[in-house]
C-alpha positions in Angstrom: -117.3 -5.9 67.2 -114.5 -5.7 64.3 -115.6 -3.8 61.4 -114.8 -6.2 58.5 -115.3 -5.1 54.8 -115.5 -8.6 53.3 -119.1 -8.6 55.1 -120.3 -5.6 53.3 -121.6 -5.7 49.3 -118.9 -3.2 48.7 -116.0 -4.9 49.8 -116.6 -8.0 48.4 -117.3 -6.5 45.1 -114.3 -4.8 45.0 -112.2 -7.9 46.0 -113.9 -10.4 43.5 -113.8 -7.7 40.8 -109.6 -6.9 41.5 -108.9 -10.4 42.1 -110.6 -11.4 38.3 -108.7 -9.1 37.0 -105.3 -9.3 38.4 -106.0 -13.1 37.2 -106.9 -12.0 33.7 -103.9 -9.8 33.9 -101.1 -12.5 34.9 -103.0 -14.6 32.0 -102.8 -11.7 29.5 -98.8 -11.1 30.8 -98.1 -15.0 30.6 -99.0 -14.8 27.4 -97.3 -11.7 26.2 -94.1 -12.8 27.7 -93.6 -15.8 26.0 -94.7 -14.0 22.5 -92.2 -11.4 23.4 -89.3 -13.6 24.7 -90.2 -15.3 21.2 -90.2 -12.5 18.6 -87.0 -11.2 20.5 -85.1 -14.9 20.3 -86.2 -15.0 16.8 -84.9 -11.3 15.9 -81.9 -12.0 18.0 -81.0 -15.3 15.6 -81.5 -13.7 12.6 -79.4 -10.6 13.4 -76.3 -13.0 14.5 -77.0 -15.1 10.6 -77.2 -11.8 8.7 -73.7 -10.2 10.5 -72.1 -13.6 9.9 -73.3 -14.2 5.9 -72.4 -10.7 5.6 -69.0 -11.2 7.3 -68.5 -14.8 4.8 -69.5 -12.5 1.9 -66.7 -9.6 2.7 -64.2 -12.1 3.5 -64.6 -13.7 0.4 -63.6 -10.3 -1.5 -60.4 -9.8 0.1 -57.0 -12.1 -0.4 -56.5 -14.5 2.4 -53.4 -12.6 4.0 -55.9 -10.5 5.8 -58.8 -12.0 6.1 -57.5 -13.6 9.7 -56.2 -9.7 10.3 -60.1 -8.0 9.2 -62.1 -10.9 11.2 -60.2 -10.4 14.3 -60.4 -6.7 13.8 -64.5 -7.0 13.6 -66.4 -5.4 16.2 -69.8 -6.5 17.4 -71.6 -6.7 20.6 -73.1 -10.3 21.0 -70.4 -11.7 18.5 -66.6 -12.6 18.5 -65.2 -14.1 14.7 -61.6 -15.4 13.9 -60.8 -17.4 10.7 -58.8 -20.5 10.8 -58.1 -23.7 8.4 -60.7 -26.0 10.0 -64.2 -25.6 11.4 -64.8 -25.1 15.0 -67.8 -26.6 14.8 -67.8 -30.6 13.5 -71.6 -31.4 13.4 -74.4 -28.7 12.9 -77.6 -28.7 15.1 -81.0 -29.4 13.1 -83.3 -28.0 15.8 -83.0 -24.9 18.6 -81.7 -21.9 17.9 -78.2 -23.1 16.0 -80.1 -25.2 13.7 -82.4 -21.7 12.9 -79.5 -19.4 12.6 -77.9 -22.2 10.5 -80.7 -22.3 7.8 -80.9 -18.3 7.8 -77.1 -17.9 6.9 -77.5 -21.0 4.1 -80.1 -19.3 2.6 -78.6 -16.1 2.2 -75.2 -18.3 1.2 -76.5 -21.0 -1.0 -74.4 -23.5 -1.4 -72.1 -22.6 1.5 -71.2 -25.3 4.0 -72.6 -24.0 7.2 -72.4 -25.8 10.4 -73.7 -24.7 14.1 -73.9 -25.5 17.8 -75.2 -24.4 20.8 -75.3 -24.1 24.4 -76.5 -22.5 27.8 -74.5 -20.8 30.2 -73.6 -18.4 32.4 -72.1 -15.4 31.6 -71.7 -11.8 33.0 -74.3 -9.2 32.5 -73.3 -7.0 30.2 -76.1 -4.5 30.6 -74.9 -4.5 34.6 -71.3 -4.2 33.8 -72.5 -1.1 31.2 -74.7 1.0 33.5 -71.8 0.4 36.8 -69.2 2.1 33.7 -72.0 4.7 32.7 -72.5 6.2 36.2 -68.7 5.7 37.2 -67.8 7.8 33.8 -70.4 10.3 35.0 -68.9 10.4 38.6 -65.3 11.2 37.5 -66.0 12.4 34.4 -63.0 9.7 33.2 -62.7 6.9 30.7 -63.9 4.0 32.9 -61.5 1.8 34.7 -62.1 -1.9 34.7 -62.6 -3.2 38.4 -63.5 -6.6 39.1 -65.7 -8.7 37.7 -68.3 -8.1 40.0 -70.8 -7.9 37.7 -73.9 -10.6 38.1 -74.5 -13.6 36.0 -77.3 -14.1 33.7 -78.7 -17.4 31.9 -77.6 -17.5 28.1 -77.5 -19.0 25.0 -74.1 -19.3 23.5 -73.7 -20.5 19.5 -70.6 -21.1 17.6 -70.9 -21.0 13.9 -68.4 -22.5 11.4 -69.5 -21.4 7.8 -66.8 -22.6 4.3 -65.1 -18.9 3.1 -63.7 -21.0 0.5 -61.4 -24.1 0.0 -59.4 -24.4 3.4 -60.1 -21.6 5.1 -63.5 -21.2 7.9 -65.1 -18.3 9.1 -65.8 -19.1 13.4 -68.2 -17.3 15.2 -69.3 -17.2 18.6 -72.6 -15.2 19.9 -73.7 -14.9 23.0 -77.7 -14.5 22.2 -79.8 -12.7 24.7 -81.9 -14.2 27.7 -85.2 -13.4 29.0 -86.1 -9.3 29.5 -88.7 -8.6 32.2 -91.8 -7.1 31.1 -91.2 -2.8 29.8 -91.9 -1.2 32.9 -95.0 1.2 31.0 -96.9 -2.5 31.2 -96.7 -3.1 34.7 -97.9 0.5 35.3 -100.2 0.5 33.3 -101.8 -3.1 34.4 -101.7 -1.3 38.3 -103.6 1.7 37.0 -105.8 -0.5 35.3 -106.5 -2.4 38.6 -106.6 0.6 40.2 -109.5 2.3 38.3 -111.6 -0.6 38.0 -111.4 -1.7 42.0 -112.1 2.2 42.6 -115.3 1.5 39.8 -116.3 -1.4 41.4 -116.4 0.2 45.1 -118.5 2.8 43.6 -120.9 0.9 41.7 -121.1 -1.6 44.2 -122.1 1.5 46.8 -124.5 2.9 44.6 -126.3 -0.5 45.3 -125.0 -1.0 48.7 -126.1 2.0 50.1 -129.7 2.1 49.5 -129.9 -1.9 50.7 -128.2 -0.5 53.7 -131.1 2.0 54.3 -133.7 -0.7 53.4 -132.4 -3.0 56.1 -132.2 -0.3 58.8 -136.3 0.6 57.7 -137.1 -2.8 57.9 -135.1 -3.1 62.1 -136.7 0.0 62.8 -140.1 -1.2 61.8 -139.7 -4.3 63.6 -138.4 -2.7 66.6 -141.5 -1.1 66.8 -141.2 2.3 65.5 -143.8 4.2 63.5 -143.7 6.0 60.2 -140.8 4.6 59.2 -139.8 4.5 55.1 -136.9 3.8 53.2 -135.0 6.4 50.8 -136.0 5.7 47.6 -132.7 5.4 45.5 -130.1 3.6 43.6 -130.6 1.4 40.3 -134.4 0.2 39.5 -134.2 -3.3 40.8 -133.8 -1.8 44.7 -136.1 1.6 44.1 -138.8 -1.3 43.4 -137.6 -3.0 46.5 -137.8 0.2 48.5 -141.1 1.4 47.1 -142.7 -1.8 47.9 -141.4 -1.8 51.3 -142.8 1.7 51.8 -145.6 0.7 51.3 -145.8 -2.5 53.0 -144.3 0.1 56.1 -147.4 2.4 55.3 -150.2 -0.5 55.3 -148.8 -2.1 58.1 -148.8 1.0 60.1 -152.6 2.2 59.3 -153.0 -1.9 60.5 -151.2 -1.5 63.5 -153.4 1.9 64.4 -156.6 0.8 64.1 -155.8 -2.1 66.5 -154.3 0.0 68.7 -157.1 2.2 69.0 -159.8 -1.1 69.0 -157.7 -2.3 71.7 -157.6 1.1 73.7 -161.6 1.4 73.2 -161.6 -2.3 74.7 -160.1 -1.7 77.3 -162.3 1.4 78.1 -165.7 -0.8 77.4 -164.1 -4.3 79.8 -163.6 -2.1 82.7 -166.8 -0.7 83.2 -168.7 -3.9 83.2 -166.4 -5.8 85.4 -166.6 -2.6 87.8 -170.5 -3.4 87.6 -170.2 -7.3 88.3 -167.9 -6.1 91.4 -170.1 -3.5 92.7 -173.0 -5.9 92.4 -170.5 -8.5 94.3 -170.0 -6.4 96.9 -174.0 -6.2 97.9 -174.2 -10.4 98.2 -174.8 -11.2 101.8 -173.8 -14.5 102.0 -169.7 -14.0 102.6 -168.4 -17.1 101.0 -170.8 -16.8 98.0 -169.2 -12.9 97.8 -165.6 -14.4 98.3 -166.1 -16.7 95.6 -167.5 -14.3 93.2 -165.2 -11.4 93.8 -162.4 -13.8 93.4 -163.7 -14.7 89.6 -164.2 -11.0 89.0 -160.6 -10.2 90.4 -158.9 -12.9 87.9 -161.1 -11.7 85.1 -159.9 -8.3 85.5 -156.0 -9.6 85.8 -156.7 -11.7 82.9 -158.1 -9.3 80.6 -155.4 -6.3 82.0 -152.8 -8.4 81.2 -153.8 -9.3 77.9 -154.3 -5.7 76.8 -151.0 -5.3 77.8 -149.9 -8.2 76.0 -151.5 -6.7 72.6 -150.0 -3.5 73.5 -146.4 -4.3 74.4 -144.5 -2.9 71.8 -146.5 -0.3 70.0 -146.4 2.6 73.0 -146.5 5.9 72.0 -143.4 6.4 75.0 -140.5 8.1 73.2 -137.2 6.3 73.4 -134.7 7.2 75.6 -131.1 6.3 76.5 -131.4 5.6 80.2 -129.1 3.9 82.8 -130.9 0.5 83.5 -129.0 -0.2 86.0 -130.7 2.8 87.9 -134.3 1.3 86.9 -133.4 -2.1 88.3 -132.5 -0.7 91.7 -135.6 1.3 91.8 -137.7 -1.5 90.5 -136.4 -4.3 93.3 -136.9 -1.6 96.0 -140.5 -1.3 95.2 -140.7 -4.8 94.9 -139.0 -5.9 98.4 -141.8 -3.2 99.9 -144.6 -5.2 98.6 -143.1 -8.3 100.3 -141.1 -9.9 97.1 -137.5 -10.8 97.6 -135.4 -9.0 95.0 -132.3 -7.9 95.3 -130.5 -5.9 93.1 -126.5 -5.9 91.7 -126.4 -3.4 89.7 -123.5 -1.0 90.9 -122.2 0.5 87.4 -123.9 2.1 84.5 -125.2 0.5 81.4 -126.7 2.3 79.1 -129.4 1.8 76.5 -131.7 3.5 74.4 -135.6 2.0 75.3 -139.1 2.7 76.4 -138.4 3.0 80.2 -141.6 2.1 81.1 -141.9 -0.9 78.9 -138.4 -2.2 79.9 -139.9 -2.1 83.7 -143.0 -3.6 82.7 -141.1 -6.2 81.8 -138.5 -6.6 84.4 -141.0 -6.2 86.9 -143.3 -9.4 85.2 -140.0 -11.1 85.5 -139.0 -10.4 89.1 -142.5 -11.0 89.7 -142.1 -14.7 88.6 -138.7 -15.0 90.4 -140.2 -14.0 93.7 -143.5 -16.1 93.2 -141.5 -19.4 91.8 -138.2 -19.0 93.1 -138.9 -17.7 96.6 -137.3 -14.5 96.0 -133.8 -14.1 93.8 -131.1 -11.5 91.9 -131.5 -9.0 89.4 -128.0 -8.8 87.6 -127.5 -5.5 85.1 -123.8 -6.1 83.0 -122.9 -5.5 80.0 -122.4 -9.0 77.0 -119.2 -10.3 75.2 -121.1 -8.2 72.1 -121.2 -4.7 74.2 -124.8 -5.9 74.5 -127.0 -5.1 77.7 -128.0 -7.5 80.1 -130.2 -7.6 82.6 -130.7 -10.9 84.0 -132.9 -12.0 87.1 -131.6 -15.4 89.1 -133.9 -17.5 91.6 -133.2 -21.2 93.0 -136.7 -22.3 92.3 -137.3 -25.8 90.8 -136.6 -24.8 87.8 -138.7 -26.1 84.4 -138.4 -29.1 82.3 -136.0 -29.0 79.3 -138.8 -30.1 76.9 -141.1 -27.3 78.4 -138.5 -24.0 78.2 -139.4 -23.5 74.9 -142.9 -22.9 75.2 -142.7 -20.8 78.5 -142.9 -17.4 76.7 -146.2 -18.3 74.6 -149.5 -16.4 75.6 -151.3 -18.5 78.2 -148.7 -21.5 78.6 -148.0 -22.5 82.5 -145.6 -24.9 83.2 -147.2 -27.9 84.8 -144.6 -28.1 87.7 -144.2 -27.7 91.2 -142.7 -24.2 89.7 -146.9 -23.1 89.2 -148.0 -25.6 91.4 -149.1 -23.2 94.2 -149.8 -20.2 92.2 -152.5 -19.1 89.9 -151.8 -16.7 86.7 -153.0 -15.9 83.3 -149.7 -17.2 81.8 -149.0 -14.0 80.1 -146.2 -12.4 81.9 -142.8 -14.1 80.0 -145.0 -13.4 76.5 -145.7 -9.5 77.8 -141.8 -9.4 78.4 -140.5 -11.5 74.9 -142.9 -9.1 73.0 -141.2 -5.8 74.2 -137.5 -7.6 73.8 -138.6 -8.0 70.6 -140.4 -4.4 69.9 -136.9 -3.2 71.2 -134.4 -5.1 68.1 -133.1 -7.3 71.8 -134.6 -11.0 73.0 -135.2 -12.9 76.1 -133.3 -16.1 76.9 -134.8 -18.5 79.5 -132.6 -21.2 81.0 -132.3 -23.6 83.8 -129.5 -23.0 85.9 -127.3 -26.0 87.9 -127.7 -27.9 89.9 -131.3 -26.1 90.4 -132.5 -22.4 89.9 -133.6 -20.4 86.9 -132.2 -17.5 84.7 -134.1 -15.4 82.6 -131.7 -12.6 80.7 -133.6 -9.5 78.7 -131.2 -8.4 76.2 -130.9 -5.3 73.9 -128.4 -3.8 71.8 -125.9 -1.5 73.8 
């Protein structure tokens, strides 16, 4: 099986908790970024209407022989200026940003005729064209030499400006403003550290939780598989320490339980067998040999009866330490014993599987199985593999009649026989498939009973590989 973090508390912690805030993140930066694209757009305009009113204010202070000569001659970055007898610029914009820069320059020029238009396009890069210039100086350690025009181009907004110097003669401008800037690079660092620290918070606040609910679940498999003295660590926040405490002692009530009805049942078993040994030694002294028959027969099916269900009550809670064994060594020994008693068992069984179990309780069971195989199936297989999970399998096969759909169900409660030709011919307690589920169960695995086609029967004990 694929280990998979999304199906542990920690890992989906940590995803929800960096996914919320990579979303409040893009928010926050959506936001930022339009703010800052706007406080830049409105800096940008209001720089290009102060250098023109200031250019329309110098102009006016200098004789109109050079004021064509000093425009020309001005040097800016974003903005080119020329003076001529008419307006470049017919119609002013009322909105955008030519109709902003207009009503900047008009109110630094009151009373000034000030028209302005503008326009996308686009242009060069100039911060490209200035960085390939920077590194060639720096490489020859020359002015710069002007190569193509390779340079990339970028959106933009270009305005021309027309604003009165006096009568008959126009200041024109033309400024490129600028477009969108990406976010400062210090942002996006510091919005990955940010995610950074608080997925590495979330993994360890989620383990602080995860960890002892971890421990809890293994108490509570061990103590259903059947182990004693089991208890969970005590740790982690106050909400899963109550948890744990309570399951302790839950664990510790339920074990004290489980003792004293072991030991009732062991006693039990003690006191049945010395009466029934009784009844049978009294049996044996009747003269009359179909009355003795008769009588022995009854004690005989008592004593089955109440051996197996001692063994029912008991399967499960055996002192037998757990071992990692091959099972596919106990089902060869197992069908060899039975085929020397007369049953027809055969095992296939020809590689290893291991498992860690009670030996003897997983032959107990297989043997009850086999048992019913050879009494209701005339005989069958006893399959050990390993499952599509890496689980172990040990599955017995016969050809028997088979049992009713409606019936399979109820096959491995105490005392249920099938009323079918399967149990037609054969007496028992009806204890054997519930002796068998109860240790699958006592060992974390289960038993799956099915009808096989056209005819036959399958029962399968699994447990964890």
């Amino acid at each position: 099986m694929r280990f998979n973090p999304l199906n542990t508390l920690t890992g989906r912690m940590v995803l929800v908790t960096v996914v919320a805030v990579i979303i409040s993140y893009t928010i926050a930066f959506a936001i930022y970024a339009n703010e800052r694209g706007a406080a830049l757009r409105r800096a940008a305009e209001m720089g290009v209407a102060d250098r023109v009113a200031y250019a329309v204010e110098r102009l006016r202070e200098m004789p109109a022989p050079r004021r064509t000569i000093v425009a020309e001659s001005i040097r800016d970055f974003n903005t080119r200026f020329n003076v001529s007898a008419t307006p470049e610029v017919e119609q002013s914009a009322v909105a955008g940003p030519a109709g902003r820069i207009a009503r900047g320059i008009e109110e630094r020029l009151a009373g000034s005729d000030v028209r302005a238009q503008s326009r996308t396009i686009d242009a060069p890069s100039r911060r490209w064209r200035e960085a390939r210039d920077r590194a060639r100086f720096d490489r020859e350690n020359v002015l710069p030499r002007r190569g193509p025009d390779d340079a990339p181009t970028v959106r933009a907004t270009e305005v021309t400006i027309s604003v009165e110097i006096d009568n008959g003669a126009w200041l024109n401008a033309r400024a490129r403003l600028p477009g969108p800037r990406p976010a400062p690079l210090s942002v996006l660092v510091g919005a990955l550290a940010s995610v950074i620290i608080v997925g590495i918070g979330a993994a360890l606040i989620s383990r602080q939780i995860g960890r002892p609910l971890a421990d809890l679940a293994n108490a509570a498999r061990a103590l259903g598989a059947g182990q004693s003295n089991v208890a969970a660590p005590v740790s982690g926040p106050e909400d899963v320490r109550r948890a744990s405490t309570a399951f302790n002692a839950m664990a510790e009530r339920l074990g004290r339980q489980l003792s004293r009805q072991r030991q009732m049942l062991w006693a039990l078993s003690h006191d049945l067998r010395t009466p029934i040994t009784a009844i049978r030694l009294r049996a044996e002294l009747i003269e009359d040999d179909a009355a003795r028959q008769r009588l022995l027969a009854s004690v005989e099916e008592m004593e089955q009866l109440t051996e197996q269900a001692l063994a029912l009550a008991r399967a499960g809670a055996s002192e037998e330490t757990r071992v990692r064994v091959d099972l596919a060594e106990i089902a060869r020994t197992l069908c060899g014993e039975l085929q020397d008693m007369g049953i027809n068992i055969r095992a296939e069984a020809n590689e290893a599987v291991m498992a860690e179990c009670r030996p003897s309780e997983i032959a107990r069971a297989l043997r009850n199985l086999a048992e019913n195989a050879g009494k209701y199936g005339g005989g069958g297989v006893m399959r050990v593999y390993r499952g599509a999970a890496n689980e172990a399998v040990v599955e017995i096969l016969d050809d028997g009649p088979g049992v009713p759909a409606d019936q399979l169900a109820k096959l491995s409660e105490p005392f249920f026989r099938a009323d079918t030709a399967r149990t037609s011919s054969t007496n028992g307690a009806g204890l054997g498939l519930a002796i068998a589920q109860a240790i699958a169960e006592a060992h974390a695995g289960q038993l799956v009973l099915a009808n096989r086609s056209p005819k036959g029967f399958s029962a399968k004990l699994i447990l964890p590989g």
